[in-house]
C-alpha positions as CSV (number, residue, x, y, z in Angstrom):
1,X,-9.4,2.3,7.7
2,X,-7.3,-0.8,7.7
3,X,-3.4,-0.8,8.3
4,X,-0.7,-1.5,5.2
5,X,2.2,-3.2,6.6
6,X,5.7,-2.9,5.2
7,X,7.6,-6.2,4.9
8,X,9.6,-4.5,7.9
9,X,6.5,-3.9,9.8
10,X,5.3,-7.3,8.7
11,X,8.7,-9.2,10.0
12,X,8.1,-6.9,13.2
13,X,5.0,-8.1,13.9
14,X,5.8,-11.7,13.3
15,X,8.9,-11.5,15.1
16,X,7.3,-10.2,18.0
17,X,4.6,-13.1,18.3
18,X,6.6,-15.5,18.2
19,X,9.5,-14.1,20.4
20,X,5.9,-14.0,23.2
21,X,5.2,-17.6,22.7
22,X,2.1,-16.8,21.9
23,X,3.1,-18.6,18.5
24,X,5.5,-20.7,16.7
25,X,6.6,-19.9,13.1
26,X,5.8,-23.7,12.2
27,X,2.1,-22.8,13.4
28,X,2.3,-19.5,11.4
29,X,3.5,-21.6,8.3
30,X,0.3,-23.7,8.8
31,X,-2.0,-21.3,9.0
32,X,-0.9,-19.4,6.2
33,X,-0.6,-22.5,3.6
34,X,-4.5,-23.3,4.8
35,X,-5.2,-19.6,4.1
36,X,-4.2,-19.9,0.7
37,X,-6.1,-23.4,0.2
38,X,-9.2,-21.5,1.2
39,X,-9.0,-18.5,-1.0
40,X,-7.9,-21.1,-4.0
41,X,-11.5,-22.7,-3.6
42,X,-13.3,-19.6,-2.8
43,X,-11.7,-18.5,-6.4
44,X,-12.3,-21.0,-8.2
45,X,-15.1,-23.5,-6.5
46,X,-14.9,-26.4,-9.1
47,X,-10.8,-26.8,-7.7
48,X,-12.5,-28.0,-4.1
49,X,-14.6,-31.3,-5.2
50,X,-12.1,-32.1,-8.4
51,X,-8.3,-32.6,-7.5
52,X,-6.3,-32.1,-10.7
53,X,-2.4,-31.0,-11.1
54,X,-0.8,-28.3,-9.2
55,X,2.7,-27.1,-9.6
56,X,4.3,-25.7,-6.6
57,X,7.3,-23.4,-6.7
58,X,9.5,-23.1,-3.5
59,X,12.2,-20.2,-2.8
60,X,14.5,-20.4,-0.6
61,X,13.2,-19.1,2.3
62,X,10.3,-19.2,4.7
63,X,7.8,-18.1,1.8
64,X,9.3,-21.1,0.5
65,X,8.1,-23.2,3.9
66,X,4.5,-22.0,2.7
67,X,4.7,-23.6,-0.8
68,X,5.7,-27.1,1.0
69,X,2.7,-26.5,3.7
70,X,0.5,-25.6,0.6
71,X,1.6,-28.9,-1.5
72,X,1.2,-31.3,1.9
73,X,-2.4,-30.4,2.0
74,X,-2.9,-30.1,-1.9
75,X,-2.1,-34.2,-1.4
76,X,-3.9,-35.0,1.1
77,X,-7.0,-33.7,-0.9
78,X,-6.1,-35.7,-3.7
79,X,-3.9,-33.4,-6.0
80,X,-0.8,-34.8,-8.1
81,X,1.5,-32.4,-7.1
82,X,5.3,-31.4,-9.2
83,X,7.2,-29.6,-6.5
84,X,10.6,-27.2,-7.7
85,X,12.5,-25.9,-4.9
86,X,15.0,-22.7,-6.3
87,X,17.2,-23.0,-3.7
88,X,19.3,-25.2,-1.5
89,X,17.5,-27.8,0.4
90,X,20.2,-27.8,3.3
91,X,20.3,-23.7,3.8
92,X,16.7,-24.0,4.4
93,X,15.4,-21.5,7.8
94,X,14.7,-24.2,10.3
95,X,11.2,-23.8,10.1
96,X,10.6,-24.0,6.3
97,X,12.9,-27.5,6.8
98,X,10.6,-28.8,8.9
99,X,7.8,-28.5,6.3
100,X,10.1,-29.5,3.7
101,X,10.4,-33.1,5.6
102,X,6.5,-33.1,6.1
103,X,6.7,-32.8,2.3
104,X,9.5,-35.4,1.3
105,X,7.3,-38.2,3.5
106,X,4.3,-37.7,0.5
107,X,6.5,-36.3,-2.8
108,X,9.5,-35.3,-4.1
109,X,11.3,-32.3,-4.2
110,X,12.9,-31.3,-7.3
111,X,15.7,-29.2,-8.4
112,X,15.0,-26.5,-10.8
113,X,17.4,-27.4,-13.7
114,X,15.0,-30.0,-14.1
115,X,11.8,-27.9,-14.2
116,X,10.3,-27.8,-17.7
117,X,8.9,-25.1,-19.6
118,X,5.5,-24.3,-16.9
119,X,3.8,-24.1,-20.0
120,X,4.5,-27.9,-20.8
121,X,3.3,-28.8,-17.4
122,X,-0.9,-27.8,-18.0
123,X,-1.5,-27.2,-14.4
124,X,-4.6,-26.8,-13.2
125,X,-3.0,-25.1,-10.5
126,X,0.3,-22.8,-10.3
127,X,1.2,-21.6,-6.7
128,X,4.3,-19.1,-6.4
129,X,5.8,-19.9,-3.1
130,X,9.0,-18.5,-4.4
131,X,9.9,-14.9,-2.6
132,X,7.0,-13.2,-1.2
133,X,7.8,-10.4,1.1
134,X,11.0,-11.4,1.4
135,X,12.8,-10.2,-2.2
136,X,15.1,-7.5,-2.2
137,X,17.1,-8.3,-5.6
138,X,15.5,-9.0,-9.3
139,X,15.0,-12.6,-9.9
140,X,17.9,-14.0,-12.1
141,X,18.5,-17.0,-14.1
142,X,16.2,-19.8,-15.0
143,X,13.3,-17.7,-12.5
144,X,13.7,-14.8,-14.6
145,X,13.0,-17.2,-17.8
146,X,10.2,-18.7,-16.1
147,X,8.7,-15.3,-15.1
148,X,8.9,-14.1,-18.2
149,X,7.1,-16.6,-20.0
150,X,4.4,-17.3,-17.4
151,X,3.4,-13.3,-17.2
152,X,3.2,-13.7,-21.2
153,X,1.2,-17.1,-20.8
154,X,-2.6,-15.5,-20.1
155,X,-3.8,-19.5,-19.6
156,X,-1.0,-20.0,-16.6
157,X,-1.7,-16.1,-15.5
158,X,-5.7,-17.6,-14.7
159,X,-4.2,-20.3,-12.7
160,X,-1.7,-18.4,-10.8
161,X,-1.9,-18.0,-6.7
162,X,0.8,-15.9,-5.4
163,X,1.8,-16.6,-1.9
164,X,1.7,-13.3,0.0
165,X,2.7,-11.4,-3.4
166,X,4.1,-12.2,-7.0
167,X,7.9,-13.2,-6.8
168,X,9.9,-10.3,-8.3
169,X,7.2,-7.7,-7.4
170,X,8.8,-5.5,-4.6
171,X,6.4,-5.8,-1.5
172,X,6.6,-2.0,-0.8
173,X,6.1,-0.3,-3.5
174,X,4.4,-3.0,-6.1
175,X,7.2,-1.8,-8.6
176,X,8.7,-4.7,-10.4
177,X,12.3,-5.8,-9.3
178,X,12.8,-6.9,-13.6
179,X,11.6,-10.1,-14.7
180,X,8.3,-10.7,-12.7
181,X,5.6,-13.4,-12.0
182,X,1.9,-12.6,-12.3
183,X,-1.3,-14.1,-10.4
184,X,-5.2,-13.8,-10.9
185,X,-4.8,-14.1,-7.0
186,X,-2.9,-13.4,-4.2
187,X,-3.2,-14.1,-0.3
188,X,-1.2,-11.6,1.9
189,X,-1.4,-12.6,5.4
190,X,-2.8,-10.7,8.2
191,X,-2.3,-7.1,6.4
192,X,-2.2,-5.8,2.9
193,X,1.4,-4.8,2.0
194,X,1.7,-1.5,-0.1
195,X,2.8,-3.4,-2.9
196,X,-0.6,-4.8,-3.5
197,X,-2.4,-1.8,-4.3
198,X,0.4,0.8,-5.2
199,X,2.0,1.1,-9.2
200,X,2.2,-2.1,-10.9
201,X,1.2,-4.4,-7.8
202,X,-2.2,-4.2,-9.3
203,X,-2.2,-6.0,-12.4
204,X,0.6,-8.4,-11.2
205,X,-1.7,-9.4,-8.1
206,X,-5.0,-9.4,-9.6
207,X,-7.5,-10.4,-6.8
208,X,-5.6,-9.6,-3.6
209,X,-6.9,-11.8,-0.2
210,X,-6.1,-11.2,3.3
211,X,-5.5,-14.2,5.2
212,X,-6.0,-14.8,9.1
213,X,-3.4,-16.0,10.6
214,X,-4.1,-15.1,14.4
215,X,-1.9,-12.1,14.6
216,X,-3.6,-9.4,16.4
217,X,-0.6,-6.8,17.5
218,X,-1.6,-3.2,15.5
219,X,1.3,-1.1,14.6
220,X,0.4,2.2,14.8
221,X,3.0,3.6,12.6
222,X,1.5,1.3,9.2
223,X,-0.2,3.3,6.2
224,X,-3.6,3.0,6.4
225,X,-6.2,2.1,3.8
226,X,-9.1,4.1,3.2
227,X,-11.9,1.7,2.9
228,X,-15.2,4.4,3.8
229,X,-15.0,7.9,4.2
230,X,-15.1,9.3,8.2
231,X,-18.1,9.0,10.4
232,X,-18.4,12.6,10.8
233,X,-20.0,12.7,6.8
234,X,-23.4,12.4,8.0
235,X,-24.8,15.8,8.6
236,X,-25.4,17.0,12.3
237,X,-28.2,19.7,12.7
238,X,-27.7,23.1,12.7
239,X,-27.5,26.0,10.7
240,X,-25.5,26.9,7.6
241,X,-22.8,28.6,9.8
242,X,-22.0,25.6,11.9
243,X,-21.4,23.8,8.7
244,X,-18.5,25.9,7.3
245,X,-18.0,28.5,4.8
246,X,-15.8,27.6,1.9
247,X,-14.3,30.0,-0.5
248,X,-13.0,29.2,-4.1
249,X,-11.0,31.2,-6.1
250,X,-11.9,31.5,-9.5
251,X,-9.2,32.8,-12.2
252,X,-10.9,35.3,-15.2
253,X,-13.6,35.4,-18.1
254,X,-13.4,32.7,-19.7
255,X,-12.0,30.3,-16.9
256,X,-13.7,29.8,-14.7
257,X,-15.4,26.0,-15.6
258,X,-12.9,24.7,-12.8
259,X,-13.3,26.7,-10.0
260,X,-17.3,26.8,-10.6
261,X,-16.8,22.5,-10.8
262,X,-14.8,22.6,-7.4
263,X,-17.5,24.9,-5.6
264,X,-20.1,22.6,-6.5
265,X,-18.6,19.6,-5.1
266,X,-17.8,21.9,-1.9
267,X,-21.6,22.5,-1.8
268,X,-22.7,19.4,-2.5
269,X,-20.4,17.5,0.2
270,X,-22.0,19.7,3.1
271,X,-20.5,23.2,3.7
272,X,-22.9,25.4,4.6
273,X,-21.7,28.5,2.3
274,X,-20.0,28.1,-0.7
275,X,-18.2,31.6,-2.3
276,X,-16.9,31.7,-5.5
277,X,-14.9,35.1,-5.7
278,X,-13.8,36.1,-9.5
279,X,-12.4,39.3,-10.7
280,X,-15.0,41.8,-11.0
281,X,-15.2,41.4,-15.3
282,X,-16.3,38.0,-14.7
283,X,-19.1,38.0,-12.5
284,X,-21.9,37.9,-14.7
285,X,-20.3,35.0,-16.5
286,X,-20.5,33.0,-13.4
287,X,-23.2,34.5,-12.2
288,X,-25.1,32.9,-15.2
289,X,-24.1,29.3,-14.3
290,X,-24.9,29.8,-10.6
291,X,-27.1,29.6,-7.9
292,X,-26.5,28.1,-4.6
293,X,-23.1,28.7,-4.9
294,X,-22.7,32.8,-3.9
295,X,-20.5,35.5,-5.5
296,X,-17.8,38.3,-4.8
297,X,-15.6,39.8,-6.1
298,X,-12.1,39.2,-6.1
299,X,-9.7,42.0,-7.9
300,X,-6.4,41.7,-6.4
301,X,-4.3,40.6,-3.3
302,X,-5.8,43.8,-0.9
303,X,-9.2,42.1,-1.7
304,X,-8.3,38.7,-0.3
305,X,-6.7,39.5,2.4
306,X,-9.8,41.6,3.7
307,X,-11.9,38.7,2.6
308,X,-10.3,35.9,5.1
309,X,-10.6,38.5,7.7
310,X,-13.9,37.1,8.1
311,X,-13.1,34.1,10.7
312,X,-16.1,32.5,9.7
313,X,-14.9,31.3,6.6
314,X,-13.2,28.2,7.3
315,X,-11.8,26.7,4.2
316,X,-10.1,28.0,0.7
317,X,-9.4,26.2,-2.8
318,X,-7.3,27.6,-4.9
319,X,-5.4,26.6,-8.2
320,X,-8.0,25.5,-10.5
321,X,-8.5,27.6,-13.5
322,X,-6.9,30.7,-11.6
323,X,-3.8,31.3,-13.7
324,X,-0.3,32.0,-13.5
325,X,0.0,35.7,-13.7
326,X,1.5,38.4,-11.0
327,X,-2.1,39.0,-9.5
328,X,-2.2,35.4,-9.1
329,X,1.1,34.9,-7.6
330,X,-0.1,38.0,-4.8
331,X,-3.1,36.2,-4.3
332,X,-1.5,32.2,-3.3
333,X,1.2,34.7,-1.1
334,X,-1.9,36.2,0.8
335,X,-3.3,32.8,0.8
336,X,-1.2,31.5,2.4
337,X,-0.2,33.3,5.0
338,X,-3.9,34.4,5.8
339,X,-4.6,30.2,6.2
340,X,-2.2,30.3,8.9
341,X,-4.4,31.8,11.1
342,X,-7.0,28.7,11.0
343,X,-9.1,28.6,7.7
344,X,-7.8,25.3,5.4
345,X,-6.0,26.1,1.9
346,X,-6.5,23.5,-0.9
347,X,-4.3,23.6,-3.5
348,X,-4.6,22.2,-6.8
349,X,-3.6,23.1,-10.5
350,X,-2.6,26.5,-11.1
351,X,-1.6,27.0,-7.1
352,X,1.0,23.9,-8.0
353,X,2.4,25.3,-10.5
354,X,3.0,28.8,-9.0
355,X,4.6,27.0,-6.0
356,X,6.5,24.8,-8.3
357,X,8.2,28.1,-9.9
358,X,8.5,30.1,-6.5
359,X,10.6,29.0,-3.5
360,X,9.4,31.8,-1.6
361,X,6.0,30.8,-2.0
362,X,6.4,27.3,-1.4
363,X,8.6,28.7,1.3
364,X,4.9,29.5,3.2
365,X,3.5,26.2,3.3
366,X,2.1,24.8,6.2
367,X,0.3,21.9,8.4
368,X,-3.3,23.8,7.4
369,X,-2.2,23.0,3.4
370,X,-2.9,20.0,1.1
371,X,-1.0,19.9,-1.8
372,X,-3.4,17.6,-4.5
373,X,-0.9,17.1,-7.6
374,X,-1.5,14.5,-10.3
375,X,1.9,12.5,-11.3
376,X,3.1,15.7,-13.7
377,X,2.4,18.5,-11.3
378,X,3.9,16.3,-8.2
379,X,7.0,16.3,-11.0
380,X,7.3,19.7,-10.9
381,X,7.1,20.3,-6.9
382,X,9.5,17.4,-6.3
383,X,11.8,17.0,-9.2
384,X,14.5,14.7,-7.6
385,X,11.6,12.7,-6.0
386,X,9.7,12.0,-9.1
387,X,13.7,11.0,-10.9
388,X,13.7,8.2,-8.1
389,X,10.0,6.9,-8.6
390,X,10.8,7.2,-12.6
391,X,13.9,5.4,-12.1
392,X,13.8,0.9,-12.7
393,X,14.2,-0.1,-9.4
394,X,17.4,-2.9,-9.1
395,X,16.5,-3.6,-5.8
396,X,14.2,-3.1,-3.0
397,X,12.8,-1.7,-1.2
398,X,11.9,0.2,-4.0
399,X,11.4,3.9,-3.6
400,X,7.5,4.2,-3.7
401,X,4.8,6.7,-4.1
402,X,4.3,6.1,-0.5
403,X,7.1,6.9,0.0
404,X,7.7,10.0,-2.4
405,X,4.6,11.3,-0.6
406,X,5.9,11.2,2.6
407,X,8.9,12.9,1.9
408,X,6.8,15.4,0.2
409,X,4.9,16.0,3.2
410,X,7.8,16.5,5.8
411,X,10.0,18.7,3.1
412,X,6.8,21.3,2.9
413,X,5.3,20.6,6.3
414,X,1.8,20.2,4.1
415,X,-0.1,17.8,3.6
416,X,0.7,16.0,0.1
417,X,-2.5,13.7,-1.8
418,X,-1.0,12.3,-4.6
419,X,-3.7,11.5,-7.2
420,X,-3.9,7.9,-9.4
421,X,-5.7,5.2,-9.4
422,X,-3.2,4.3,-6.2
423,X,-4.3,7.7,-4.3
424,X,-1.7,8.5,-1.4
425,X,-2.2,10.9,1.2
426,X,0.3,11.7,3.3
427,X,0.5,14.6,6.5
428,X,3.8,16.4,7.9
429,X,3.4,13.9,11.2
430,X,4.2,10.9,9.3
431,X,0.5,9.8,9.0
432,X,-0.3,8.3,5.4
433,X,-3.1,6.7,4.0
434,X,-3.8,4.9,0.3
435,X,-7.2,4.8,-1.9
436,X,-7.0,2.0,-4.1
437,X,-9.4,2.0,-7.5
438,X,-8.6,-1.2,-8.7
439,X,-10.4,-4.4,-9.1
440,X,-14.0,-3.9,-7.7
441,X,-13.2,-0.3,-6.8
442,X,-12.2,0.7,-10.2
443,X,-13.4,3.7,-11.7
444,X,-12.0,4.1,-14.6
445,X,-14.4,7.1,-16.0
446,X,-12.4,9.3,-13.9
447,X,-10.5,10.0,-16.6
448,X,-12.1,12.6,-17.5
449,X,-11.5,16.3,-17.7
450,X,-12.7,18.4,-14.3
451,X,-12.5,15.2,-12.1
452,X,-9.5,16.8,-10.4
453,X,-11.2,20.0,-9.6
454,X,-14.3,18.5,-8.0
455,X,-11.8,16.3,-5.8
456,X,-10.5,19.9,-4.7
457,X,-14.1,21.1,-3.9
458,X,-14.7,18.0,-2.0
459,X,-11.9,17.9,0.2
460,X,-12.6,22.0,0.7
461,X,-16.4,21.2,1.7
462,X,-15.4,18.7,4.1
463,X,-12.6,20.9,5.8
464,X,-14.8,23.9,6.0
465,X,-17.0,21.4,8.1
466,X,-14.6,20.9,10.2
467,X,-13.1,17.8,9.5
468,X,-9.4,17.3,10.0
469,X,-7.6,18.2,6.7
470,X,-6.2,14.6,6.9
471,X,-9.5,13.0,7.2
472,X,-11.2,15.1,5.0
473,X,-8.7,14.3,1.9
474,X,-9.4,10.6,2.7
475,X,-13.2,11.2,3.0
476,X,-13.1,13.1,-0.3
477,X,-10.8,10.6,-2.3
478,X,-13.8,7.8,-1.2
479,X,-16.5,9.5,-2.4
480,X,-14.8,10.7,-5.1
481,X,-14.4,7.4,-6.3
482,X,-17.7,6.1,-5.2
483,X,-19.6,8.6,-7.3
484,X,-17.8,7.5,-10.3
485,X,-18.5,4.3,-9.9
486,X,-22.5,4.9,-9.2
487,X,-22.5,6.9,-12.4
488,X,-20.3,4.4,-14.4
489,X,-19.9,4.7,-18.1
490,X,-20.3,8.1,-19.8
491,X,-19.2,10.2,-16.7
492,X,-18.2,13.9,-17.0
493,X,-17.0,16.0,-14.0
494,X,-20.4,17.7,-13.6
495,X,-22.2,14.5,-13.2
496,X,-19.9,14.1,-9.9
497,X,-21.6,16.9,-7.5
498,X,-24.8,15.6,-9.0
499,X,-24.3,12.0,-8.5
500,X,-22.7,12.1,-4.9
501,X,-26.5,12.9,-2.9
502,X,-27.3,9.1,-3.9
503,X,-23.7,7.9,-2.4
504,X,-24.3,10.1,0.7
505,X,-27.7,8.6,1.2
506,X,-25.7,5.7,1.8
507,X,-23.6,6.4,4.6
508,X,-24.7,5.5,8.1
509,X,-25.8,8.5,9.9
């Protein structure tokens, strides 16, 4: 997994190379305008050999000193380059002045009351050098104007690069900050900032690039992105025992399609035993539909309890298609306070929603829990979390799902996976990591209903196996993912145990 930086982490990191000498911030500006030259012409090759018009946009700030590093080396290849700087030419940070004179000995700077509609201008080329990581308050004014009609402009959209991230795009939570610019590229440099693969940052980004920029200093505090599931996926010999035995439990006749879906992923993944235990009516309806997976039953709270006695089952799911009456509410309290002994508790669906409606329940939450709610279910566990993600931002940082995750995590002292196409998984410790299915990981037939439970099943194979709960949500979210896109088009939630064999093929042993 690769680290996420803040833009606090990111000024850190900055700050801290240059305050070694190991850098200049004039050196850092260079780099990063020749960064965004090279992912311009890896975009679109024809821009390398045939110089045409590029428009330049300059905040006020050091993102600002990029767009004039950008524009010096646009002309020397050629370009005719219209530069706009929104901001005062004399309040410029020393180092994005110095650029700025580099600039003013090949072209002009201009002041944007005289910038035209962008539009009017036909460039071939539109670099947004205006805020970056750096915005904190909406953009105003004539830049709101212009935002608004380049994100409505699809012909200026294709010919948009936005330097480190779309100006009035919040870096940290990629919620917009009101009127905001959009780019068919973007060049962060030397870490992905949340913004970039979190909410809106998605479709406002469009193909995200990180550029090198000779930083090197980790921060072991970032997010991390999960980019491959863990090492420990390829299966070590040994018998079915040393593998893990995962229970799931199923709710009555009639409903158990979800908790028979989530055993099958558990299977599938690589525990060694998979139980589904059902109440005793509805054991020859699953019975029926099953044949690796094995059966027991299940009638009350008494029955579970004796059940994890057994210290060689090693991991539980629990919420899909269980239900919401008093024998279900015994059997989460037994749960849970049976999972405190060692064996990991998923819980998804039902299990929220019970928690969401009991205190005392969610009361008994613990570090071997992972909470898996979608955006609705996450509404209900955290009300006044979910008010500040639903609320416009009018500034940033903006509260994010990072965020909201986070404080999820330390208020339960479970783990929290938040589920989206921006998948964040955060643990009571402060550790959090982010799946991101957009662009070429999309996976848009996940949409689909069942997905959800065979994500549960998943994560409960993988911690019955004995991976860390933490890694194992990760692990499962990746695969996940990667099944749905080996299937593609036409995926139902049953094709997802089937198809994941192929993707585990895959994985280095």
């Amino acid at each position: 997994m690769t680290e996420i930086l803040s833009s606090a982490q990111m000024r850190a990191v900055e700050g801290a190379a240059i305050e070694s000498k190991s850098v200049t911030g004039q050196t850092l500006m260079e780099r990063a305008g020749k960064a965004v030259l090279d992912a311009v012409f890896d975009q679109w090759p024809q821009l390398r050999h045939q110089p045409g018009r590029a428009v330049v946009l300059c905040g006020p700030g050091n993102n600002g000193g990029d767009g004039f590093v950008i524009a010096r080396l646009l002309h020397r290849r050629g370009w005719k380059v219209a530069l706009y700087l929104f901001g005062q030419r004399d309040r410029l940070p020393p180092d994005a002045a110095c650029n700025a004179v580099l600039w003013e000995e090949l072209g002009q700077i201009t002041a944007p009351e005289h910038c035209p509609a962008l539009r009017d201008l036909q460039p071939d080329l539109l670099v947004d050098a205006l805020f970056g990581t750096g915005l904190v308050r909406g953009l105003g004014g004539k830049l709101a104007e212009l935002a608004q009609a380049q994100a409505a402009c699809p012909e200026l959209v294709a010919r948009s690069v936005a330097v480190d991230i779309p100006s009035g795009l919040c870096a940290d939570s990629g919620r917009p900050l009101g009127a905001c610019f959009r780019a068919s590229l973007s060049v962060s440099f030397h870490r992905l900032k949340p913004g970039h693969v979190l909410d809106q940052g998605p479709e406002h980004c469009g193909r995200v690039v990180v550029g090198d920029i000779g930083l090197d200093a980790p921060c072991p505090e970032a997010a991390r992105l999960v980019t491959a599931p863990a090492p420990a996926i390829a299966k070590a010999q040994g018998h079915k025992f040393s593998h893990g035995h995962a229970v799931v439990v199923s709710g009555g006749v009639g409903k158990g399609g979800a908790a028979r879906l989530a055993a099958r992923g558990a299977l599938r993944v690589g525990a060694g035993l998979v139980t589904l235990a059902c109440p005793p009516a509805a054991l020859q309806e699953n019975a029926a539909r099953m044949d690796a997976v094995m059966l027991t039953r299940l009638a009350d709270a008494a029955g579970l309890r004796a059940l994890m006695a057994d210290r060689r089952i090693t991991a539980l799911c629990m919420g899909p298609g269980l239900g919401l009456g008093a024998r279900e509410v015994g059997l989460l309290d037994s749960a849970l306070r049976a999972g405190r002994a060692g064996a990991a508790l998923v819980l998804d669906a039902d299990a929220l929603t019970l928690l969401a409606r009991d205190d005392a329940l969610s009361g008994l939450l613990h570090a071997r829990c992972i909470l898996t709610p979608h955006a609705g279910e996450f509404a209900r566990l955290f009300p006044d979390l979910a008010e500040r993600l639903n609320t416009p931002p009018a500034q940033g940082p903006a509260f994010s799902r990072l965020d909201a995750a986070r404080a999820g995590a330390k208020r339960t002292g479970a783990l929290v996976l938040l589920k989206g196409a921006d998948t964040v998984i955060a643990a009571p410790d402060g550790r959090t990591a982010i799946h991101a299915a957009h662009n070429d990981r999309t996976a848009p037939w996940l949409a689909t209903a069942g997905a959800g439970d065979v994500l549960a099943g998943l994560i409960t194979g993988l911690a019955a196996r004995g991976l860390p709960l933490f890694d194992a949500a990760c692990s499962a979210v990746w695969l996940h993912v990667e099944s749905a896109r080996a299937f593609g088009p036409g995926l139902i939630a049953e094709d997802l145990p089937e198809i994941l064999p192929q993707v585990l093929r895959q994985q280095p042993e």
